[in-house]
C-alpha positions as CSV (number, residue, x, y, z in Angstrom):
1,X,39.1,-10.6,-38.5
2,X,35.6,-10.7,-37.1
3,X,34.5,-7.0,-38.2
4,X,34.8,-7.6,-41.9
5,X,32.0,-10.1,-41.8
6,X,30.3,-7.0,-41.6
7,X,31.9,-5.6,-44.9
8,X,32.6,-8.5,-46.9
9,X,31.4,-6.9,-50.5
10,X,33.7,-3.9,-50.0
11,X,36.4,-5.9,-48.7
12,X,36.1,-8.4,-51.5
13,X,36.1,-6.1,-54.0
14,X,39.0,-4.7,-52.7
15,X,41.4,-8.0,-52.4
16,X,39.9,-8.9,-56.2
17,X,41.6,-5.0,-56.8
18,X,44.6,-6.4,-55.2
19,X,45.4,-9.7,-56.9
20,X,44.3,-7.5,-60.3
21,X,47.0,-4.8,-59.2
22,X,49.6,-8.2,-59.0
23,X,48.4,-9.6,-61.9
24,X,49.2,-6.4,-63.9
25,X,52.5,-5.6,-62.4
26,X,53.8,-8.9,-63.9
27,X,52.3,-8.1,-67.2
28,X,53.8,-4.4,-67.1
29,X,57.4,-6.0,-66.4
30,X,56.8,-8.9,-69.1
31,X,55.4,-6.2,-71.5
32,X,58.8,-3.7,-70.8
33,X,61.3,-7.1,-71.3
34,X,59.6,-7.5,-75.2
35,X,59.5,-3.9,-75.4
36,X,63.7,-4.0,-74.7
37,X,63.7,-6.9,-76.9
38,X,62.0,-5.5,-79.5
39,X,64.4,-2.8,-79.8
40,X,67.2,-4.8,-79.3
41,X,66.2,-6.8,-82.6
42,X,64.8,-3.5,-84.2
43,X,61.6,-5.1,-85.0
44,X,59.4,-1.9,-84.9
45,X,56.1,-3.7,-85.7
46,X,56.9,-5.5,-82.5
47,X,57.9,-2.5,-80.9
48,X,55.0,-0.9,-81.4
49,X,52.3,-3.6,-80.9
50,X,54.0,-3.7,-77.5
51,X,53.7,0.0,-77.2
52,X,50.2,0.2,-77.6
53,X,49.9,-3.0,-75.1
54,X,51.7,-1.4,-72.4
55,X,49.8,1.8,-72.6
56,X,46.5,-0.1,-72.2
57,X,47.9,-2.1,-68.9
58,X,48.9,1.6,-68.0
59,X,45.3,3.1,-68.7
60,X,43.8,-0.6,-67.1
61,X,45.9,-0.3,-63.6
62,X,45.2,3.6,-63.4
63,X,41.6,2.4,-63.1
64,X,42.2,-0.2,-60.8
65,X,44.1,2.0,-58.9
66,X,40.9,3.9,-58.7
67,X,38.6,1.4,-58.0
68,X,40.7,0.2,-55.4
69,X,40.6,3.4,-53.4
70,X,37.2,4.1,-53.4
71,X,36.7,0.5,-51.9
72,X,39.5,1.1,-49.7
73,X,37.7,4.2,-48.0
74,X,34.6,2.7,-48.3
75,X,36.0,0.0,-46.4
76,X,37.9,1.8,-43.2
77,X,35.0,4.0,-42.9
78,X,32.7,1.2,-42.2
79,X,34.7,-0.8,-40.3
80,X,35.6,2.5,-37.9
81,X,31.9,3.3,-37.7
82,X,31.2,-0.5,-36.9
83,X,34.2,-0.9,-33.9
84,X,32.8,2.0,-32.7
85,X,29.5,0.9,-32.3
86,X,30.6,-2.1,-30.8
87,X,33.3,-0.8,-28.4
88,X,32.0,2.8,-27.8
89,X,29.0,1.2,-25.9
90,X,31.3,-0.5,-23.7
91,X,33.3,2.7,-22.9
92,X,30.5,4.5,-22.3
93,X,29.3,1.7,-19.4
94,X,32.5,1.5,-17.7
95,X,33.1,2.6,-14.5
96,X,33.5,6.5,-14.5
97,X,36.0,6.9,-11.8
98,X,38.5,4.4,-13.9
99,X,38.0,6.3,-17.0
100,X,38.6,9.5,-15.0
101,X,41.8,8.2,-13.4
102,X,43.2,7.8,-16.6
103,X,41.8,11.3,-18.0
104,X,39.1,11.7,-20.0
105,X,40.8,12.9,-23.3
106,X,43.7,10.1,-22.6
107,X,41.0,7.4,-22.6
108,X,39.1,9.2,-25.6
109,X,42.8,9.1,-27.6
110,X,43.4,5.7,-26.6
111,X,40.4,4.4,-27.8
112,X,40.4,6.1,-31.3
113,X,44.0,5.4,-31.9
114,X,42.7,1.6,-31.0
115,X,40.0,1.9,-33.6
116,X,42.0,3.5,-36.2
117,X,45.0,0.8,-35.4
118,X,42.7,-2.4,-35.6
119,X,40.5,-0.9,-38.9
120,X,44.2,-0.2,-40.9
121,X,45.5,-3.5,-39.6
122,X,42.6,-5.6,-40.7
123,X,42.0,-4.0,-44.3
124,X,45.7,-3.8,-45.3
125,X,47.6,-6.6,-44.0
126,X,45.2,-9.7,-44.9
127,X,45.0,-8.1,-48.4
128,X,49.0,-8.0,-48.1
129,X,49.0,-11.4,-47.1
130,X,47.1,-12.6,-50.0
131,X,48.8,-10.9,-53.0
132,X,52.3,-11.7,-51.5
133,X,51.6,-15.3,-51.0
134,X,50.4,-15.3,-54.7
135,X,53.9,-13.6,-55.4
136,X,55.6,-16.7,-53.9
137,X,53.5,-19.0,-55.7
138,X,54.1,-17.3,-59.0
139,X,57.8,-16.8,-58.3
140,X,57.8,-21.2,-57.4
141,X,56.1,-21.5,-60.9
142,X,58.1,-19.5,-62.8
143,X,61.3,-21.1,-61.5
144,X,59.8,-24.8,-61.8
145,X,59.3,-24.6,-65.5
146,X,61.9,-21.9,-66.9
147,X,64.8,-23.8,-64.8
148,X,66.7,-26.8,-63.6
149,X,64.6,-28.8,-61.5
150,X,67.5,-28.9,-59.2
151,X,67.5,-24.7,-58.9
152,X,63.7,-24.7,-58.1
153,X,64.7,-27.2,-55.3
154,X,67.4,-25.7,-53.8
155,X,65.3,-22.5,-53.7
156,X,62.1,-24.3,-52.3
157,X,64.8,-25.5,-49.5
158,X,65.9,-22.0,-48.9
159,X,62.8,-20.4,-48.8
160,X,61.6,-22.7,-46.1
161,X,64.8,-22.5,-43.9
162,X,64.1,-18.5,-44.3
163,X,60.5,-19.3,-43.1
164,X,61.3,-21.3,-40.3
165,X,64.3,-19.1,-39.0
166,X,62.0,-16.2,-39.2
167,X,59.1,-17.9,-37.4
168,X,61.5,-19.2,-34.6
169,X,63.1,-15.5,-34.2
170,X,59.7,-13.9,-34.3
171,X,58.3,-16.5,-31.6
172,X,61.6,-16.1,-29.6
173,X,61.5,-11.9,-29.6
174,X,57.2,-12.7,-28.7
175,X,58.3,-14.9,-25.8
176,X,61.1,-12.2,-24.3
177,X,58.8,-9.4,-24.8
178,X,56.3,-10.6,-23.4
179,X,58.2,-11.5,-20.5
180,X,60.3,-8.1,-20.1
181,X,57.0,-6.3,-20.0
182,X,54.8,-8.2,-18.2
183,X,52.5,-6.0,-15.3
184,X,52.8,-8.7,-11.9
């Protein structure tokens, strides 16, 4: 994470995109339940007040849609431009006869697949990270007050067995890995 100190106002704007982009999905699927319900009853006022509603969230996460592109690119873009400056130097310094064992081009593809690799991981996955863990704390909330207290329980118990089985595979399959292909 220590290149997006360099682009924290794009980067910002584009997890604020994010959570917007989660915060209008629920509406859109809230919005289609009272449309359904609406014509279930064959309320047409309703029906249409919802209507227009849903059109607007439409026309709202088109733009945010938008938005969130443009920071997106502005976002990679810098941070490329920035690894590079920070890593291309260090190429350029190494030994020549190394880089030359390995190939010129090789080392040239290696090093931008690296860039491209570390700029998509940082800008998508901690945006990811922060919308899905909203997600779970909507999906807690939701359960905790439209259900049994016993069902928000026993789904709080699941969710954290999942968690911790998942951890202890993932740190198991890091642990093998790691050991199958390590250079002695």
């Amino acid at each position: 994470m220590y290149p997006v100190k360099f682009i924290k106002m794009d980067y910002s704007m584009m997890l604020i995109s994010g959570i917007i982009d989660w915060i209008l999905s629920i509406f859109i699927i809230q919005i289609l339940a009272f449309i359904v319900w609406s014509i279930q009853s064959k309320n047409m006022f309703d029906f249409n007040h919802w209507i227009i509603l849903f059109i607007i969230i439409v026309i709202i996460n088109i733009i945010n849609v938008y938005i969130s592109s443009i920071y997106f690119a502005k976002s990679y873009s810098k941070l490329a431009y920035i690894l590079s400056n920070i890593y291309l130097g260090k190429f350029i310094k190494l030994d020549n006869n190394k880089i030359e064992s390995l190939w010129t081009w090789k080392a040239n593809s290696i090093l931008y697949k690296w860039n491209d690799n570390w700029s998509s991981i940082v800008i998508n996955n901690f945006v990811d990270l922060i919308v899905n863990l909203l997600a779970i704390l909507y999906a807690f909330a939701t359960i905790l007050f439209t259900v049994w207290f016993k069902y928000f329980i026993i789904v709080s118990v699941v969710f954290v067995l999942i968690i911790n089985i998942s951890y202890f595979w993932m740190t198991k399959t890091l642990i093998l890995s790691v050991q199958k292909y390590q250079v002695v």
